[in-house]
DSSP file (Angstrom, degrees, kcal/mol; ACC not computed):
  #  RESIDUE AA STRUCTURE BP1 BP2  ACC     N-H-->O    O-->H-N    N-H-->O    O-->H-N    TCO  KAPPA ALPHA  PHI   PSI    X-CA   Y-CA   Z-CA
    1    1 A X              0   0    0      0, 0.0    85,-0.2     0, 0.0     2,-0.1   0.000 360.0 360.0 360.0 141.8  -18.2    9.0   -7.2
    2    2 A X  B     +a   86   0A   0     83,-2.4    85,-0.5     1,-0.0     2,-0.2  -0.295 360.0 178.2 -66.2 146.9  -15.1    7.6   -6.1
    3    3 A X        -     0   0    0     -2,-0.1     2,-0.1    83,-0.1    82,-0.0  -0.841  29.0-117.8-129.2 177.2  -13.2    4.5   -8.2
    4    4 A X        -     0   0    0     -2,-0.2     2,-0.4     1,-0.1    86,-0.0  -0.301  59.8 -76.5 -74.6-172.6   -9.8    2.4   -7.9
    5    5 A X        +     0   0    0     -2,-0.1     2,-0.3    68,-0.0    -1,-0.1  -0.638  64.4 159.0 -50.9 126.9   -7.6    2.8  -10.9
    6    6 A X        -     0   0    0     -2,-0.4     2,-0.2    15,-0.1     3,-0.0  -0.983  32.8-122.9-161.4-179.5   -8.4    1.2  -14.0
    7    7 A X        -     0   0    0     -2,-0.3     2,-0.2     1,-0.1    11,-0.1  -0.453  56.5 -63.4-126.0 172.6   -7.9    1.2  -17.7
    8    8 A X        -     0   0    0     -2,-0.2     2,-1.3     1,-0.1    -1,-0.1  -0.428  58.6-119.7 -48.0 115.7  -10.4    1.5  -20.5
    9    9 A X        +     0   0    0     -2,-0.2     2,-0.2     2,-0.1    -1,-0.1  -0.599  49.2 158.5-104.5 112.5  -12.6   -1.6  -20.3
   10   10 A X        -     0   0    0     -2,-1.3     3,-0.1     2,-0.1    -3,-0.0  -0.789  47.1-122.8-127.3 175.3  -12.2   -3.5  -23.6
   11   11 A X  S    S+     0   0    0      1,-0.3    -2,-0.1    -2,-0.2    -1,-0.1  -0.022 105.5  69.6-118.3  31.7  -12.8   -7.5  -24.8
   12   12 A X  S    S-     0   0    0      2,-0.1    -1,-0.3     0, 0.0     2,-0.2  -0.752  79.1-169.9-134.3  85.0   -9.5   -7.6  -25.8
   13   13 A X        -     0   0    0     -3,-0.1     2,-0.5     2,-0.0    -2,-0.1  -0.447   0.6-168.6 -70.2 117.6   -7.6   -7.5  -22.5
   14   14 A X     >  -     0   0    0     -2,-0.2     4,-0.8     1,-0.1    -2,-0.1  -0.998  11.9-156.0-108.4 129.9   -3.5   -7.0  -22.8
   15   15 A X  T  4 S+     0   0    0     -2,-0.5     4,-0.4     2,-0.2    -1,-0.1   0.114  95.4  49.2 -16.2 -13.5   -1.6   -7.5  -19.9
   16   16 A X  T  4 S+     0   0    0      2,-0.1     4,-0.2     3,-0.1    -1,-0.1   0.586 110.5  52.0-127.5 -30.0    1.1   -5.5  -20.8
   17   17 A X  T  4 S+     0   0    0      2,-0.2     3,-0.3     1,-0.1    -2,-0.2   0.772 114.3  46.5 -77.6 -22.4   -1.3   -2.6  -21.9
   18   18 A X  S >< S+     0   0    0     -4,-0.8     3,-0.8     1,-0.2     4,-0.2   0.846 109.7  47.5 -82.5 -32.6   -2.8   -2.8  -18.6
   19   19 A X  T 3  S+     0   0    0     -4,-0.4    -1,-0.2     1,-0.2    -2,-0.2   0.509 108.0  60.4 -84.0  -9.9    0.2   -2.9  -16.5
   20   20 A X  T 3  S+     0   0    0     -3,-0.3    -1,-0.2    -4,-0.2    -2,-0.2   0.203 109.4  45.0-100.3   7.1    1.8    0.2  -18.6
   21   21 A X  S <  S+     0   0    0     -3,-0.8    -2,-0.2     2,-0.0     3,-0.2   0.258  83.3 121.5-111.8 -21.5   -1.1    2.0  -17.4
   22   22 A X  S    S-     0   0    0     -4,-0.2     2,-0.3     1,-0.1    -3,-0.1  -0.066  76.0-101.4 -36.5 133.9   -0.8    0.8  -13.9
   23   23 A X        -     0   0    0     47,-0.0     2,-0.9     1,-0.0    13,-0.2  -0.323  29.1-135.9 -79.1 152.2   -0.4    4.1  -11.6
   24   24 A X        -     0   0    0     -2,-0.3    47,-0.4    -3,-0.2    11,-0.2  -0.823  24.8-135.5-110.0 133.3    3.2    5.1  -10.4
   25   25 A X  E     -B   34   0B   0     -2,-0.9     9,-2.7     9,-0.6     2,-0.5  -0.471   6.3-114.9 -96.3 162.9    3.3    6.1   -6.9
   26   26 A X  E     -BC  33  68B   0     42,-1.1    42,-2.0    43,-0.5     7,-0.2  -0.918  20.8-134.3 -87.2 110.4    4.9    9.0   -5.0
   27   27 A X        -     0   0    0      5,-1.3     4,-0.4    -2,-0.5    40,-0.2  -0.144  17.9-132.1 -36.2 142.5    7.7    8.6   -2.3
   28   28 A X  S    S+     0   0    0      1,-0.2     2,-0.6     2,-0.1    -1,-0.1   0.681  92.4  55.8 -63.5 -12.8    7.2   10.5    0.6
   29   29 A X  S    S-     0   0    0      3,-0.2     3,-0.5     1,-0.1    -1,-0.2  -0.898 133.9 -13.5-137.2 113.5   10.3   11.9    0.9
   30   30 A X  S    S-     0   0    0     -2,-0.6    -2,-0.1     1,-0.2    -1,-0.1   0.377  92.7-111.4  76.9 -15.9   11.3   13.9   -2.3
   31   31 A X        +     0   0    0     -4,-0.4     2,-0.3     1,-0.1    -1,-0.2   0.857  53.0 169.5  34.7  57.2    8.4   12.3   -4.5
   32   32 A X        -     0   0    0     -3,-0.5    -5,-1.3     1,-0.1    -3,-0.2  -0.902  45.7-106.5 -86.0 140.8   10.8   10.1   -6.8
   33   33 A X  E     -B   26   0B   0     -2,-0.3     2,-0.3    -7,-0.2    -7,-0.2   0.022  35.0-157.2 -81.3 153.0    8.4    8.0   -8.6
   34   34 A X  E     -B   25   0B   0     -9,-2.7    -9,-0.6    -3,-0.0     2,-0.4  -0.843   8.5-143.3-133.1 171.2    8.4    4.4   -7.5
   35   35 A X        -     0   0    0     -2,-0.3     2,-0.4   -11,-0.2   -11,-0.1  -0.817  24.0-139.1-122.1 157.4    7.1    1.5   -9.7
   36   36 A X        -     0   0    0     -2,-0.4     2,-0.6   -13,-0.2    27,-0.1  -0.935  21.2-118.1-109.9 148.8    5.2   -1.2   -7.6
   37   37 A X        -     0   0    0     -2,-0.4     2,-0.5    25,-0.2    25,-0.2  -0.614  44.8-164.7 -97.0 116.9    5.5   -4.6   -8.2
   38   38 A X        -     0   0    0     -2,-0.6     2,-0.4    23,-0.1    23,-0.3  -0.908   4.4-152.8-121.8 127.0    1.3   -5.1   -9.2
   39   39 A X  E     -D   60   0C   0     21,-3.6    21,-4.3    -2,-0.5     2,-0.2  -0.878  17.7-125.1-105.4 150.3   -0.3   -8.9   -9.3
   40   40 A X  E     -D   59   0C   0     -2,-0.4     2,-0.3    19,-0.3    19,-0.3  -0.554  35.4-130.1 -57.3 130.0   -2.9  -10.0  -11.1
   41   41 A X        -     0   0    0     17,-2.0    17,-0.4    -2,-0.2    56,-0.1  -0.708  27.8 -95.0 -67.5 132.4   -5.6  -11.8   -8.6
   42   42 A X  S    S+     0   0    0     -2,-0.3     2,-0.1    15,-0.1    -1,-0.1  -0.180  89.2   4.0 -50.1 131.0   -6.9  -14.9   -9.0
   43   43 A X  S    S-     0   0    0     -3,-0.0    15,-0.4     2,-0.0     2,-0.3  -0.526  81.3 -98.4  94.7-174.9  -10.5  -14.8  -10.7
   44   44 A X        -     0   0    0     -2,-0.1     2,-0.7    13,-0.1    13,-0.2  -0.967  22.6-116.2-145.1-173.8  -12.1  -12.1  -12.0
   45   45 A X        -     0   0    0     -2,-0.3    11,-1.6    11,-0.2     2,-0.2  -0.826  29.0-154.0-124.1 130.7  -14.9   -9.8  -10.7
   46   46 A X  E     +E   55   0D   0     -2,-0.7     2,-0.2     9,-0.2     9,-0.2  -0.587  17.9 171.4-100.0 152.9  -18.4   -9.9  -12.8
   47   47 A X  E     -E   54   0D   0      7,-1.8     7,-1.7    -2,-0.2     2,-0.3  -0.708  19.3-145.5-161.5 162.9  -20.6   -6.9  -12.7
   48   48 A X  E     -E   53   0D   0      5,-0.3     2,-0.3    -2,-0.2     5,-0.2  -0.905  11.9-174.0-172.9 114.7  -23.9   -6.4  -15.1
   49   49 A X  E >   -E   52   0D   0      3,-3.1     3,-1.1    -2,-0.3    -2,-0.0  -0.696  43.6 -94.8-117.4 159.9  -25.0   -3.2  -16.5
   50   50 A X  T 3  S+     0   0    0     -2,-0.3    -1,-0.1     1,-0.2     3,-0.1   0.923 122.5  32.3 -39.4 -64.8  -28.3   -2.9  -18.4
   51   51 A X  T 3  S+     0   0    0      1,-0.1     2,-0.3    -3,-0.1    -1,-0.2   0.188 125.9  15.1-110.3  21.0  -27.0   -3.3  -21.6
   52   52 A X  E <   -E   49   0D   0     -3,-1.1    -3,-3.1     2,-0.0     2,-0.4  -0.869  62.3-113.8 175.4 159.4  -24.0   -5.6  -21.0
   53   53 A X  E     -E   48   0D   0     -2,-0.3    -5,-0.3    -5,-0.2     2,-0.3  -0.693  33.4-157.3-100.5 132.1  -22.1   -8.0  -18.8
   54   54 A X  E     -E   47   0D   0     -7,-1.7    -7,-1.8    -2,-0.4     2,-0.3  -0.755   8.5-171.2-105.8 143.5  -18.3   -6.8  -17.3
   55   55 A X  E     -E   46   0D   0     -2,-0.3    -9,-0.2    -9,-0.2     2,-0.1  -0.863   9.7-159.5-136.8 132.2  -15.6   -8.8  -16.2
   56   56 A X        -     0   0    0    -11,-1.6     2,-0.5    -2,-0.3   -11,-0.2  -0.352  13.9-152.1 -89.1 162.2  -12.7   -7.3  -14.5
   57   57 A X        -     0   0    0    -13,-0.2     2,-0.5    -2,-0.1   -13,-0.1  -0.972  27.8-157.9-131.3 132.0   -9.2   -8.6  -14.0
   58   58 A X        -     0   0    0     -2,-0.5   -17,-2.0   -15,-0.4     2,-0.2  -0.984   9.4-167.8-120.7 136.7   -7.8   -6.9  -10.6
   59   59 A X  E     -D   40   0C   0     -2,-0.5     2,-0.3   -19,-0.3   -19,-0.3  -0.736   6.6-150.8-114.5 169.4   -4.2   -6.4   -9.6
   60   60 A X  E     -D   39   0C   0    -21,-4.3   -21,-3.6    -2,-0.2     2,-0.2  -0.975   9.1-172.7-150.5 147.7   -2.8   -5.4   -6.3
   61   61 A X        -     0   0    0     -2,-0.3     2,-0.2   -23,-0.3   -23,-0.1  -0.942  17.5-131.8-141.1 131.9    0.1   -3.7   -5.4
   62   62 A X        -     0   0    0     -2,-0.2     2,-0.3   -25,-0.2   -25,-0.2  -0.582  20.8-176.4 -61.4 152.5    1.8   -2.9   -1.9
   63   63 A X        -     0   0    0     -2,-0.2     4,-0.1   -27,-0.1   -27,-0.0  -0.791  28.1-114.3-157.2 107.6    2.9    0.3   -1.0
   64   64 A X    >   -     0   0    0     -2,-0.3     3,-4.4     1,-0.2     0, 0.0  -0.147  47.5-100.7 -62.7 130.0    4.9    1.6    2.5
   65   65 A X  T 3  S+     0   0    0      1,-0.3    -1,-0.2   -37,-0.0    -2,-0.0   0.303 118.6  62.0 -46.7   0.8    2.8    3.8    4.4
   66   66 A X  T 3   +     0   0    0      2,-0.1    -1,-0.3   -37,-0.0    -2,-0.1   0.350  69.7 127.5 -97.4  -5.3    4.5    6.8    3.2
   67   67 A X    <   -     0   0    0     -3,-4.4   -40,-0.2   -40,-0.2     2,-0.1  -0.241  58.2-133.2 -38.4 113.1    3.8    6.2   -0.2
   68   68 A X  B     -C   26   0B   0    -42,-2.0   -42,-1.1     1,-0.0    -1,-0.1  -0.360  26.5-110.4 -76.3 174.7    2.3    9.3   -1.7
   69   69 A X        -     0   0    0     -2,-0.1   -43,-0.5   -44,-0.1     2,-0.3  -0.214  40.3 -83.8 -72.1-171.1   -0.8    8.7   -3.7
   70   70 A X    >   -     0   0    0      1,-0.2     3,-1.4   -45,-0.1   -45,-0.1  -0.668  56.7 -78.6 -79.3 145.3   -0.9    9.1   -7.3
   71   71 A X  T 3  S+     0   0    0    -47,-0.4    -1,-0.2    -2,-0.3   -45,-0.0  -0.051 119.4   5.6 -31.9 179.0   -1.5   12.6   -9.2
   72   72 A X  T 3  S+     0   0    0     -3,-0.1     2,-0.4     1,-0.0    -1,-0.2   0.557 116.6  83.4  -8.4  54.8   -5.1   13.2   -8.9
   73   73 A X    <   -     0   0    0     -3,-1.4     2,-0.6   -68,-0.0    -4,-0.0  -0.998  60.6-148.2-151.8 163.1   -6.1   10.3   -6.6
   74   74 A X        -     0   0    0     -2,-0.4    -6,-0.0    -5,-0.1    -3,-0.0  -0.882  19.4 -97.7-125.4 150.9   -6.0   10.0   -2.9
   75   75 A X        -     0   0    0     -2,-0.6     2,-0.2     1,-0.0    -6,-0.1  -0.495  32.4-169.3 -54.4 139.5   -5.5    7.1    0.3
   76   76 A X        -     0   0    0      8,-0.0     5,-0.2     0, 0.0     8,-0.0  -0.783  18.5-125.2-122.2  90.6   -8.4    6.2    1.4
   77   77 A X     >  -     0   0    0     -2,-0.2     4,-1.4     3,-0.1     3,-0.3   0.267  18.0-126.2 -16.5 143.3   -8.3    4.0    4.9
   78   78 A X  T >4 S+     0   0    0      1,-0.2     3,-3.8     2,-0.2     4,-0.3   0.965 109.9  61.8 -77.1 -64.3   -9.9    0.8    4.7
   79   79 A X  G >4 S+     0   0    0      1,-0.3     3,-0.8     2,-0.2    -1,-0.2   0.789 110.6  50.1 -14.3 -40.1  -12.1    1.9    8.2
   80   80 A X  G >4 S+     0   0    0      1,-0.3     3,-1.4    -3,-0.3    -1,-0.3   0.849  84.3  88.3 -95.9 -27.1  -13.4    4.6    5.8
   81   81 A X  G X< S+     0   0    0     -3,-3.8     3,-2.4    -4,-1.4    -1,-0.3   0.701  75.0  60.1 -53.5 -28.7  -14.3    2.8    3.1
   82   82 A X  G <  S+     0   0    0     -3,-0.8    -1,-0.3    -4,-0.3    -2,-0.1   0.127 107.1  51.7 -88.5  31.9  -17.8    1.9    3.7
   83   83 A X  G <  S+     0   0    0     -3,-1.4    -1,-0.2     2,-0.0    -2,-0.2   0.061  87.7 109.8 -91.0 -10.4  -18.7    5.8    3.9
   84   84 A X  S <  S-     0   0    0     -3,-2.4     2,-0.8    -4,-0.3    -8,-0.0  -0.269  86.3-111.6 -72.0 174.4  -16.9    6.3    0.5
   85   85 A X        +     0   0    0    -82,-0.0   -83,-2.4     2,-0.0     2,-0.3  -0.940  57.8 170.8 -85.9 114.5  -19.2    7.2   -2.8
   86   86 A X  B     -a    2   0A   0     -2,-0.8     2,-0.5   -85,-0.2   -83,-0.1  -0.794  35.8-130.8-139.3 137.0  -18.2    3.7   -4.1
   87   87 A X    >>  -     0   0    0    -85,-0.5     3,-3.0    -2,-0.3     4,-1.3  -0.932  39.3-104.1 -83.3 103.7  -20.3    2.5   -7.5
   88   88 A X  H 3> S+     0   0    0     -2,-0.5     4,-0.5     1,-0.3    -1,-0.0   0.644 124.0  62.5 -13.8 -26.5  -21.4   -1.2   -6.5
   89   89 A X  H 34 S+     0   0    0      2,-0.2    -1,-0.3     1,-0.1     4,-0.2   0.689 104.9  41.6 -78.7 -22.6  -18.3   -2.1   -9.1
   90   90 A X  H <> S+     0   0    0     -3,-3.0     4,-2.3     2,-0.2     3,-0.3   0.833 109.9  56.1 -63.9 -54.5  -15.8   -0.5   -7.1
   91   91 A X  H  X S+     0   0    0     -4,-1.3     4,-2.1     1,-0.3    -2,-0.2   0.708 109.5  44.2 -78.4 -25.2  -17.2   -1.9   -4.1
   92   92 A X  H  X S+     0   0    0     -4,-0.5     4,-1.3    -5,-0.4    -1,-0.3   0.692 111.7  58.5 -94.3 -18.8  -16.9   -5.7   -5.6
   93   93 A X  H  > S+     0   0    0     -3,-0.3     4,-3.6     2,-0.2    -2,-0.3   0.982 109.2  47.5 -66.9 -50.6  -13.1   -4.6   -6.9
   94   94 A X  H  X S+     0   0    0     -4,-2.3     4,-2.2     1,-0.3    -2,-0.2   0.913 110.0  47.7 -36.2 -69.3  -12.6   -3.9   -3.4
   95   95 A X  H  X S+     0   0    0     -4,-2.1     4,-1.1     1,-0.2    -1,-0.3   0.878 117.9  41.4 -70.6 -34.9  -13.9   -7.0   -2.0
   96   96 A X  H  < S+     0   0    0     -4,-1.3     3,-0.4     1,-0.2    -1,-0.2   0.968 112.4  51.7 -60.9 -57.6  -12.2   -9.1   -4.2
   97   97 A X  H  < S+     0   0    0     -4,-3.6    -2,-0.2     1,-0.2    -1,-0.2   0.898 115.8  44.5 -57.8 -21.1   -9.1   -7.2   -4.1
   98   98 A X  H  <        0   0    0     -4,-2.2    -1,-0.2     1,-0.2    -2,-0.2   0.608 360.0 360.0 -82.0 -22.4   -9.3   -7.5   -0.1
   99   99 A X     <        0   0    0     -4,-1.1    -1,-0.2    -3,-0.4    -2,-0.1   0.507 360.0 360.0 -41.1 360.0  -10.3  -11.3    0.1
């Protein structure tokens, strides 16, 4: 199934661990690494698995359409997205991040 990026989901949340984990994107031209400026979103997005209750913190980053992606991940259009294999937790990072 496809995901966003994310970190190892623990119930001691660092900011500082999370953002050092943050993915670094490619330039298009010569793919020197760029850093993206990533904010935290307002809220968080709550999710329920059988045997426990999630809350995410989401950040967002802009990124010039020539950005490459990150190693092993790809662009996905937003038109395309409601065809992706998206986990219903993905799909509510999405919609949050997209509000």
């Amino acid at each position: 199934m496809t995901e966003v990026p994310t970190t190892d989901w623990t119930h001691d949340f660092d900011e500082a661990t999370a953002l050092s984990h943050a993915p670094r994107l490619l330039r298009a031209k010569g793919f020197a690494r760029a850093k993206p400026e990533w904010r935290r979103l307002p809220g968080v997005v709550t999710h329920v698995f059988t045997h426990f209750p999630l809350e995410l913190v989401v950040y967002a980053a802009g990124a010039p359409a020539s950005t490459g992606a990150p190693a092993g991940a790809r662009w996905v259009a937003l038109a395309e997205l409601p065809g992706e294999a998206l986990p219903n937790l993905m799909r509510k990072v999405l919609a949050h991040a997209l509000e």
